[in-house]
BAKOL-839619 format. One record per residue (C-alpha): x, y, z; residue in three letters. Coordinates in steps of 0.1 Angstrom, whole numbers, m for minus. Example, Ala and Ser with C-alpha at 12.3 -4.5 7.8 and 13.67 -1.06 7.14 Angstrom:
# BAKOL-839619
REC     px     py     pz  rest
REC    123    m45     78   ALA
REC    137    m11     71   SER
# end
This chain:
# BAKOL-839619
REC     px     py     pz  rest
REC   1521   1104   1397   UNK
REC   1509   1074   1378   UNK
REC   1515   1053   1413   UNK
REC   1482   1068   1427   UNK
REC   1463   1082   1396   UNK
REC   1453   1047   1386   UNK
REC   1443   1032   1421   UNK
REC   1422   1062   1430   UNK
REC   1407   1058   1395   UNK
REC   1396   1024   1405   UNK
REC   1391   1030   1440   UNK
REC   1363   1056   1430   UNK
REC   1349   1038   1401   UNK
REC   1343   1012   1429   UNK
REC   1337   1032   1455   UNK
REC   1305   1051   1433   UNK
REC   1268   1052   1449   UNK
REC   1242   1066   1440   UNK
REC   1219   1090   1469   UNK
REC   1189   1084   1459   UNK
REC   1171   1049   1446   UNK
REC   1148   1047   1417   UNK
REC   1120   1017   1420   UNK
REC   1119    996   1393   UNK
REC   1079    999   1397   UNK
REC   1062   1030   1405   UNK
REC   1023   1026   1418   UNK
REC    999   1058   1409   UNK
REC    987   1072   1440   UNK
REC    954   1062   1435   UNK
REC    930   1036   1452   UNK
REC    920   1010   1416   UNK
REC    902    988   1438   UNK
REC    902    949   1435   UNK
REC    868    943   1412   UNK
REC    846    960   1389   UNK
REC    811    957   1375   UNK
REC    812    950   1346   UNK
REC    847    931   1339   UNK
REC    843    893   1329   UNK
REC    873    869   1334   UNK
REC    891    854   1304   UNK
REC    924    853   1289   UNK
REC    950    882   1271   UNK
REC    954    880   1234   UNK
REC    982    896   1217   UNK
REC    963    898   1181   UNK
REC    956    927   1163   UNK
REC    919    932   1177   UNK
REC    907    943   1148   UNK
REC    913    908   1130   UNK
REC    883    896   1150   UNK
REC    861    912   1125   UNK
REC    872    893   1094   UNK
REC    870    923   1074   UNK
REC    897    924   1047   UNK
REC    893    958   1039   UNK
REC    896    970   1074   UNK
REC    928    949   1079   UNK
REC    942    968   1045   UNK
REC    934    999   1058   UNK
REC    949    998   1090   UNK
REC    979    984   1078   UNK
REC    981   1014   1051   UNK
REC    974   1036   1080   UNK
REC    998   1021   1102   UNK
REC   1028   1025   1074   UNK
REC   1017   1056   1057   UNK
REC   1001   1081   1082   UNK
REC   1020   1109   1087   UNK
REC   1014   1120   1123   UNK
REC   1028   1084   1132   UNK
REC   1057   1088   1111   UNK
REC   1063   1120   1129   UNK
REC   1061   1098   1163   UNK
REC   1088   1074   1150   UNK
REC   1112   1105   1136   UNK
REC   1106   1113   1176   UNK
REC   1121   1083   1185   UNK
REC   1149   1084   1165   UNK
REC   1155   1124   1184   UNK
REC   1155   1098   1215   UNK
REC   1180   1075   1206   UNK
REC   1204   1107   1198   UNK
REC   1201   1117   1228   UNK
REC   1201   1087   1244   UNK
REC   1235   1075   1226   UNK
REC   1245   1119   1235   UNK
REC   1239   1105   1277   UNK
REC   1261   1078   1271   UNK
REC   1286   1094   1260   UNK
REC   1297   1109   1296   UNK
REC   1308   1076   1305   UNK
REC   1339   1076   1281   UNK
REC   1366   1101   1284   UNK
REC   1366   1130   1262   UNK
REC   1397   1133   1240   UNK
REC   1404   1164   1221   UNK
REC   1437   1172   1192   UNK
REC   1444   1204   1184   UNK
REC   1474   1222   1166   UNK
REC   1486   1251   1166   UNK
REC   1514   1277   1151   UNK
REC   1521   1312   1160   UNK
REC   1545   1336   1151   UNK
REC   1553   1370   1171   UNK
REC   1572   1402   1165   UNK
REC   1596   1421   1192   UNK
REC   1606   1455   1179   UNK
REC   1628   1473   1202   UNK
REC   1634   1503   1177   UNK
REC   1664   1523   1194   UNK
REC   1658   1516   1227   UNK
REC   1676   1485   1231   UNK
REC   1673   1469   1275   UNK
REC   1702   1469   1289   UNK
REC   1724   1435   1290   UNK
REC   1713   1419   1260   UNK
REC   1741   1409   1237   UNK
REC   1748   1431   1203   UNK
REC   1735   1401   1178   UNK
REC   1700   1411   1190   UNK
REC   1687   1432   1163   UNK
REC   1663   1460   1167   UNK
REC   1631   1436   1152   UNK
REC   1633   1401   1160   UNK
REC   1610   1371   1150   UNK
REC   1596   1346   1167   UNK
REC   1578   1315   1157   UNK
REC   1564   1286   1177   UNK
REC   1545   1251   1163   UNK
REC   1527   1225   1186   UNK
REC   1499   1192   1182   UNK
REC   1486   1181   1214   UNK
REC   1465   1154   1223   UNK
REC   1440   1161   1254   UNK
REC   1418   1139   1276   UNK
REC   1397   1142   1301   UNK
REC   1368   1118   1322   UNK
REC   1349   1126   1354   UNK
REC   1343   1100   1377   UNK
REC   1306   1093   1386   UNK
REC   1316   1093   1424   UNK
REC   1276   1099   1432   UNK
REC   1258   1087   1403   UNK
REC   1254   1117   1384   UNK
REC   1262   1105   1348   UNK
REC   1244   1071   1356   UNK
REC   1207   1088   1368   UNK
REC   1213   1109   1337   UNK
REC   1217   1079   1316   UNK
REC   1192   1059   1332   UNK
REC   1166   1091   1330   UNK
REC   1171   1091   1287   UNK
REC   1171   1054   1286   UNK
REC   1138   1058   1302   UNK
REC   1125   1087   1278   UNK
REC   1134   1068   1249   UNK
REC   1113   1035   1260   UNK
REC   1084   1060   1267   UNK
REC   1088   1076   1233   UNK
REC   1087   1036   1214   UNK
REC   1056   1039   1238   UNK
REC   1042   1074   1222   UNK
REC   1044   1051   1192   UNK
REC   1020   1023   1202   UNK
REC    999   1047   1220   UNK
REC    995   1071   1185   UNK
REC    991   1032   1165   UNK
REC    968   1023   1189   UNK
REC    943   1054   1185   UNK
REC    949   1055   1145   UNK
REC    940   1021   1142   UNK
REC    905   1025   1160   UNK
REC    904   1060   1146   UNK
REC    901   1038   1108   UNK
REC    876   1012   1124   UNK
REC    855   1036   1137   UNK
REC    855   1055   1100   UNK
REC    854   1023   1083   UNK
REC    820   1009   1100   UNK
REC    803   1046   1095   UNK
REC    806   1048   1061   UNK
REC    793   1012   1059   UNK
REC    763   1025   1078   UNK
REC    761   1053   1053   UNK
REC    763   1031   1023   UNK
REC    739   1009   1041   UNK
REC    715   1037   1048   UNK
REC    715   1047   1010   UNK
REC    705   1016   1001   UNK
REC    677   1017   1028   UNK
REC    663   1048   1010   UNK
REC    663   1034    979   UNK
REC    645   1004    993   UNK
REC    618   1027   1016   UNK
REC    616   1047    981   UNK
REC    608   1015    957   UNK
REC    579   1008    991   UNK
REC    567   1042    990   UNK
REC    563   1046    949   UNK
REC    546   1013    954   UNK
REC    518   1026    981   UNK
REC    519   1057    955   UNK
REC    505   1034    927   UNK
REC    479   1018    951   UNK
REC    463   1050    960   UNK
REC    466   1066    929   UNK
REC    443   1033    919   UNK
REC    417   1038    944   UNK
REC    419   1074    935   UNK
REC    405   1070    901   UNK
REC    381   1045    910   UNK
REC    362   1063    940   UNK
REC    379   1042    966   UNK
REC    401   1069    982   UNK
REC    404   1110    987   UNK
REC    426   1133    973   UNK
REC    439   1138   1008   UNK
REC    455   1104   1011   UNK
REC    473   1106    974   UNK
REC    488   1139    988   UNK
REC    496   1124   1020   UNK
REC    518   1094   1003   UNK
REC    528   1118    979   UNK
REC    545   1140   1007   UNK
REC    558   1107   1021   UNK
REC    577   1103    988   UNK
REC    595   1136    989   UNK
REC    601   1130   1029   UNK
REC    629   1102   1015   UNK
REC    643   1119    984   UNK
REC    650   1148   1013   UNK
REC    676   1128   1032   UNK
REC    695   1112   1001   UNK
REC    716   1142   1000   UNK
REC    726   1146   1035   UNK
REC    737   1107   1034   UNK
REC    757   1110   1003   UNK
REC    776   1141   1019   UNK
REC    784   1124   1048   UNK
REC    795   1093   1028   UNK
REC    819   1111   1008   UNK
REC    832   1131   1043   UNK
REC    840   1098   1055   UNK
REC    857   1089   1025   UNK
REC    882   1120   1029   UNK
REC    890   1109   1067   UNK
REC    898   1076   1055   UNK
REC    919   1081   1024   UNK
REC    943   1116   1050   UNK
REC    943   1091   1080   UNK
REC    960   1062   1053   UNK
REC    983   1091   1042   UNK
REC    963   1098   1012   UNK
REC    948   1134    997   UNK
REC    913   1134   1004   UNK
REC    900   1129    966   UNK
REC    921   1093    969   UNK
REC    900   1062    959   UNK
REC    896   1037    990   UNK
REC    878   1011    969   UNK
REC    841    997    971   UNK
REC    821    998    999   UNK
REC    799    976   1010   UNK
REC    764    987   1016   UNK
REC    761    967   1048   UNK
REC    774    965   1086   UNK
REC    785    932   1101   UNK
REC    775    916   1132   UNK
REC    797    924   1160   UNK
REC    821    899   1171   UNK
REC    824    882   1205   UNK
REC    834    902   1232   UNK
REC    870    904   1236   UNK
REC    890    885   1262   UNK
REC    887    906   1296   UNK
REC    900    905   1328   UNK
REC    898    930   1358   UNK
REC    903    962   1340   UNK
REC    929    970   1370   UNK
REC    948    936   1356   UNK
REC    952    947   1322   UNK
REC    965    980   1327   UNK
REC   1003    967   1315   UNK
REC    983    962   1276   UNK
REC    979   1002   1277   UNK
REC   1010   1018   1260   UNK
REC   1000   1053   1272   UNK
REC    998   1040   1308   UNK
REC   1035   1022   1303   UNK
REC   1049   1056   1288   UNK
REC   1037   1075   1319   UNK
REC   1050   1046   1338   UNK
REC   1084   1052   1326   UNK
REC   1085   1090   1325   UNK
REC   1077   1091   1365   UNK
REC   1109   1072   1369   UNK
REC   1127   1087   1344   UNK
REC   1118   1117   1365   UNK
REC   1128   1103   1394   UNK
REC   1164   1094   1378   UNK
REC   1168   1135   1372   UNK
REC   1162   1135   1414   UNK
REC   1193   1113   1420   UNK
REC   1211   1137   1396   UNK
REC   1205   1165   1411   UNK
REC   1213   1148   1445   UNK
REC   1243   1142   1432   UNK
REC   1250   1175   1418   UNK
REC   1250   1188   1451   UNK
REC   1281   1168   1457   UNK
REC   1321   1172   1451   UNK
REC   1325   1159   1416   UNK
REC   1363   1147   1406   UNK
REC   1378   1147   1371   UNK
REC   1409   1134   1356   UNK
REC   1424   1152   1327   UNK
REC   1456   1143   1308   UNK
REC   1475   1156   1279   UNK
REC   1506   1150   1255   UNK
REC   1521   1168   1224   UNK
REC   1548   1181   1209   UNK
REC   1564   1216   1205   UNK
REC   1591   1231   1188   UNK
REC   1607   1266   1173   UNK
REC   1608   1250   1135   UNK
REC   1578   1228   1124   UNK
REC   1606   1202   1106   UNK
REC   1617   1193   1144   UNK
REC   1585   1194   1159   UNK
REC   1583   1155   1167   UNK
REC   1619   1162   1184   UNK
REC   1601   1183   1217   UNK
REC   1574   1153   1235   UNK
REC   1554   1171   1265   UNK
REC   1526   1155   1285   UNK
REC   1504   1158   1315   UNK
REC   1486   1140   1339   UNK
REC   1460   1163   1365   UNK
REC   1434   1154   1386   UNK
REC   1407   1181   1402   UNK
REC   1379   1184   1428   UNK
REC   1346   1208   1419   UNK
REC   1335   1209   1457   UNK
REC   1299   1236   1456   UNK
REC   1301   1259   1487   UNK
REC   1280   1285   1481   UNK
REC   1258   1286   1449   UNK
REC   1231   1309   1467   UNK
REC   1206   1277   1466   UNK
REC   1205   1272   1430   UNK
REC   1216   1230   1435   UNK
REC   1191   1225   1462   UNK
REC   1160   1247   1441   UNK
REC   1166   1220   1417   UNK
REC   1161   1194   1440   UNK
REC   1129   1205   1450   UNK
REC   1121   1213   1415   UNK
REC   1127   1180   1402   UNK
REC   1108   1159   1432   UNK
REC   1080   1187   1423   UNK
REC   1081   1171   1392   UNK
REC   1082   1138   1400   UNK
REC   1049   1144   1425   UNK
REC   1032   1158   1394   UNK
REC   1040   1130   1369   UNK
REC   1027   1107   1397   UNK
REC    996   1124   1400   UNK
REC    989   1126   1365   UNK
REC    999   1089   1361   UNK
REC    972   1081   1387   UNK
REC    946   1102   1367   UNK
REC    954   1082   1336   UNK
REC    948   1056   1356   UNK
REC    917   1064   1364   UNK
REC    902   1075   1332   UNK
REC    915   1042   1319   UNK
REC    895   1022   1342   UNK
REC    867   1045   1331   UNK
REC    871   1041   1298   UNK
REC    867   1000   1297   UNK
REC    841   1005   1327   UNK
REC    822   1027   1302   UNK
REC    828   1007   1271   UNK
REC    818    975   1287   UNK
REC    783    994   1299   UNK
REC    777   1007   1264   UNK
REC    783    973   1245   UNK
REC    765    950   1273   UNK
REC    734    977   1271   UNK
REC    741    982   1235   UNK
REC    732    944   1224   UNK
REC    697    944   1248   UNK
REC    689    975   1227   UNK
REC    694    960   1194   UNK
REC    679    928   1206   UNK
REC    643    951   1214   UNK
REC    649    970   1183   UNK
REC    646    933   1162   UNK
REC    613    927   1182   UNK
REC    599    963   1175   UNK
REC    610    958   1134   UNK
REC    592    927   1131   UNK
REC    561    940   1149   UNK
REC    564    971   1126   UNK
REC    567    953   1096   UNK
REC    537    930   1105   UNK
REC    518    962   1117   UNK
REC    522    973   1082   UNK
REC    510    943   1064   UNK
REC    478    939   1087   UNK
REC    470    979   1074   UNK
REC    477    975   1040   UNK
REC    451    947   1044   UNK
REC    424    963   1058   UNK
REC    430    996   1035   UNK
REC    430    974   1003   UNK
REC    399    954   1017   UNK
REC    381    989   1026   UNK
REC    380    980   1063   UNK
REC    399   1012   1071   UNK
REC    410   1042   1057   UNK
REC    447   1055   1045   UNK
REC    456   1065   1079   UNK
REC    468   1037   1094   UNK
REC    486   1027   1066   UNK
REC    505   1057   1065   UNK
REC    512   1058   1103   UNK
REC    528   1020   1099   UNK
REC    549   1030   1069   UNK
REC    565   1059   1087   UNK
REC    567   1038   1120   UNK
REC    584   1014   1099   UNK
REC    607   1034   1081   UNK
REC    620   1051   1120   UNK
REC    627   1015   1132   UNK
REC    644   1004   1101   UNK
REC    666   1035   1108   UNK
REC    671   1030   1143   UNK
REC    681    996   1139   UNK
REC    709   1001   1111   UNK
REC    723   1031   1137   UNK
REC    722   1009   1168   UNK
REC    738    980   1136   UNK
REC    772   1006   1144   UNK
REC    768   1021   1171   UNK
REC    774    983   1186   UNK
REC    804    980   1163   UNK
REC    818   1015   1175   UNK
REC    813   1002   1216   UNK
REC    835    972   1205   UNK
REC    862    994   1191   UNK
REC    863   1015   1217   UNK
REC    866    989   1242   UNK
REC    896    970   1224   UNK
REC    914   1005   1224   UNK
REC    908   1011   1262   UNK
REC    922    973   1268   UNK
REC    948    985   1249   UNK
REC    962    948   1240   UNK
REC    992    930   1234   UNK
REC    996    934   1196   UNK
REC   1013    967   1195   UNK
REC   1046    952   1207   UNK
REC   1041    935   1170   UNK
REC   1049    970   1147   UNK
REC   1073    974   1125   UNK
REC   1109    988   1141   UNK
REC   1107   1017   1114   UNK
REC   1080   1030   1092   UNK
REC   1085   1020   1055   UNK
REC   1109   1046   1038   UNK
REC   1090   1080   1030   UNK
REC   1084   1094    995   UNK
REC   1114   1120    987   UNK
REC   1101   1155    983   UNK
REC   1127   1176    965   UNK
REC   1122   1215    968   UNK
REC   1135   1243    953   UNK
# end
């Protein structure tokens, strides 16, 4: 037997093919065109984008986030469920050797009814007793590819789960930035009121002045008095959402909500120079979302050459050797063994093989689809984000012009008011005009910063190949 078990084990190993071909690129079925509006030409960077800011704090954050957050942990305790099963796929390429032992003992009682011809030592109960270890193997030859598309398919979902992990790092990180630069804005907007409040007590004391001496009404001390109140009124609503911000910081680092994050400053840098671009449909490869999809369509398509190949005769080789024996002190003296070989040919399964077929190019048609609308909305997103921040810089450019007018508006009123040229009015119409731009201008201050974020996330970038291989060890909970 062992003259043609070992060439046909080669002969097949050889002989294996696979039915149907996986790509090693798969396009979305979607037209991404060749140029877009608002994409500038320039070259990839694989830094951290947030690094362009020169913000210390920001860079301690995110890297607290990135280490400590728990719903990334979770995506990294998913990739260690792929590399079991990955390591579990593999497996079917080695044989499968089992040992077992057994013993068993059995009883024959014949009572007084002894069969015919048996010689008179036989008793009317007799004993029987039997002892064996065995050693069993047994390996199926990928004739079609089965175990090899099965293999390739986890492979595949394991790369797009390290993917899931950039992706999640990728959102978290802008997730921070995005906290980081409103509660700036909120700090900064605090000490805006207090500034508009020390401007306002100030006008107070001048009417108040002109009050006792004849110069002014009643009316216009009321007037500036309600103007006062008007900034004490939105103190509280900034503080709250200061300290809101402060919880989504500290629970997105992996902190409780009540943890300290340290000062913050009460101002809101200039946004740094636009990142390096290309055609948005050129940088698609920075996005790990769009790479996981990537690899999930052909892992997909790996679980269509299984099934393919399912529908074939599948061979396996199985072998076995052990010992038996009546007494277990001479069970080394009785060596048996095995060799077998066996064909599983399907004939009539009532269409279950071929359903799966069609349900696994099903699937593969929907992944594809759903990789072309990522696509898409990727393209949208950095088509969007480029709009926002290119229109986002001529608004804060006409918002500088229409603060300096305002404030010089102001100065020409209080002029005339103090001079007696006019009356309050004016005054307080370029005080409140004043006070909206000075607003307007510290929002549009961040909403700038926030366009930039969001366009380095929908770029994607090169720097998330650059995270750790594991999170840093988690704190031990011990329960009851």
């Amino acid at each position: 037997m062992s003259r043609w078990i070992l060439p046909l084990v080669v002969f097949l190993s050889l002989g294996g093919c696979r039915m149907h071909q996986v790509p090693d690129t798969i396009a979305p079925k979607v037209d991404i065109g060749v140029q877009h509006g608002e994409a500038i030409l320039g070259p990839e960077s694989d830094e951290p984008w947030w690094t362009d800011f020169e913000d210390p704090q920001l860079d301690g954050l995110i890297a607290a986030a990135l280490q400590e957050n728990p719903g990334l942990r979770a995506t990294w305790a998913r990739l260690k469920q792929a590399d079991a099963a990955l390591r579990g796929a593999g497996a079917a390429w080695w044989p499968q050797i089992e040992a077992s032992g057994s013993a068993s003992q059995s009883r024959i009682n014949f009572g007084n009814n002894l069969p015919p011809g048996l010689p008179a030592s036989v008793t009317e109960a007799q004993n029987r007793e039997r002892f064996g270890l065995s050693l069993s193997a047994g390996y199926e030859i990928d004739l079609w590819g089965r175990i090899g598309s099965l293999n390739d398919a986890s492979a595949l979902e394991r790369q797009a789960t390290a993917e899931d992990i950039a992706t999640h790092a990728m959102t978290l990180s802008a997730r921070i930035a995005e906290a980081w630069f409103s509660i700036r804005e909120a700090e900064a907007q605090l000490a805006l009121l207090h500034q508009q409040r020390a401007v306002n007590a100030s006008f107070l004391e001048l009417v108040e002045l002109r009050f006792s001496q004849g110069l002014a009404s009643a009316v216009d001390v009321y007037q500036q008095r309600l103007q006062l109140a008007g900034i004490d009124t939105k103190r509280p609503h900034v503080e709250a959402q200061a300290a809101l911000l402060r919880h989504q910081i500290a629970v997105l680092t992996g902190r409780p909500p009540g943890a300290d994050i340290g000062a913050v400053p009460a101002s809101l840098p200039n946004p740094p120079a636009m990142p390096p671009l290309g055609f948005p449909s050129d940088r698609l490869q920075q996005r790990p979302d769009l790479r996981a999809l990537h690899h999930r369509v052909r892992a997909a398509d790996h679980r269509v050459a299984a099934a393919i190949a399912n529908q074939f005769p599948s061979i396996r080789l199985s072998g076995g050797t052990g010992f038996e024996s009546t007494k277990i002190e001479d069970i080394f003296g009785g060596w048996v063994f095995n060799l077998a070989s066996s064909v599983l040919a399907p004939i009539w399964d009532g269409g279950r093989r071929a359903a799966e077929v069609d349900r696994s190019r099903a699937t593969v048609e929907e992944l594809l689809h759903r990789y072309g609308e990522a696509v898409l909305n990727a393209l949208r997103e950095v088509e969007d984000a480029l709009v926002l921040s290119n229109r986002q810089a001529e608004h804060l450019r006409a918002l500088e012009i229409q603060l300096a007018l305002a404030k010089a508006t102001l100065e020409e009123s209080r002029s005339r008011y103090v001079t007696g040229l006019s009356d309050y009015l004016p005054v307080l119409t370029a005080l409140q005009a004043l006070h909206r731009v000075e607003e307007n201008h510290l929002r549009a201050q961040k909403d700038a910063l926030l366009h930039q974020v969001r366009l380095c996330r929908a770029l994607g970038g090169g720097w998330t190949p650059q995270l750790p291989h594991t999170p840093a060890p988690a704190n031990e909970v011990h329960g009851s």
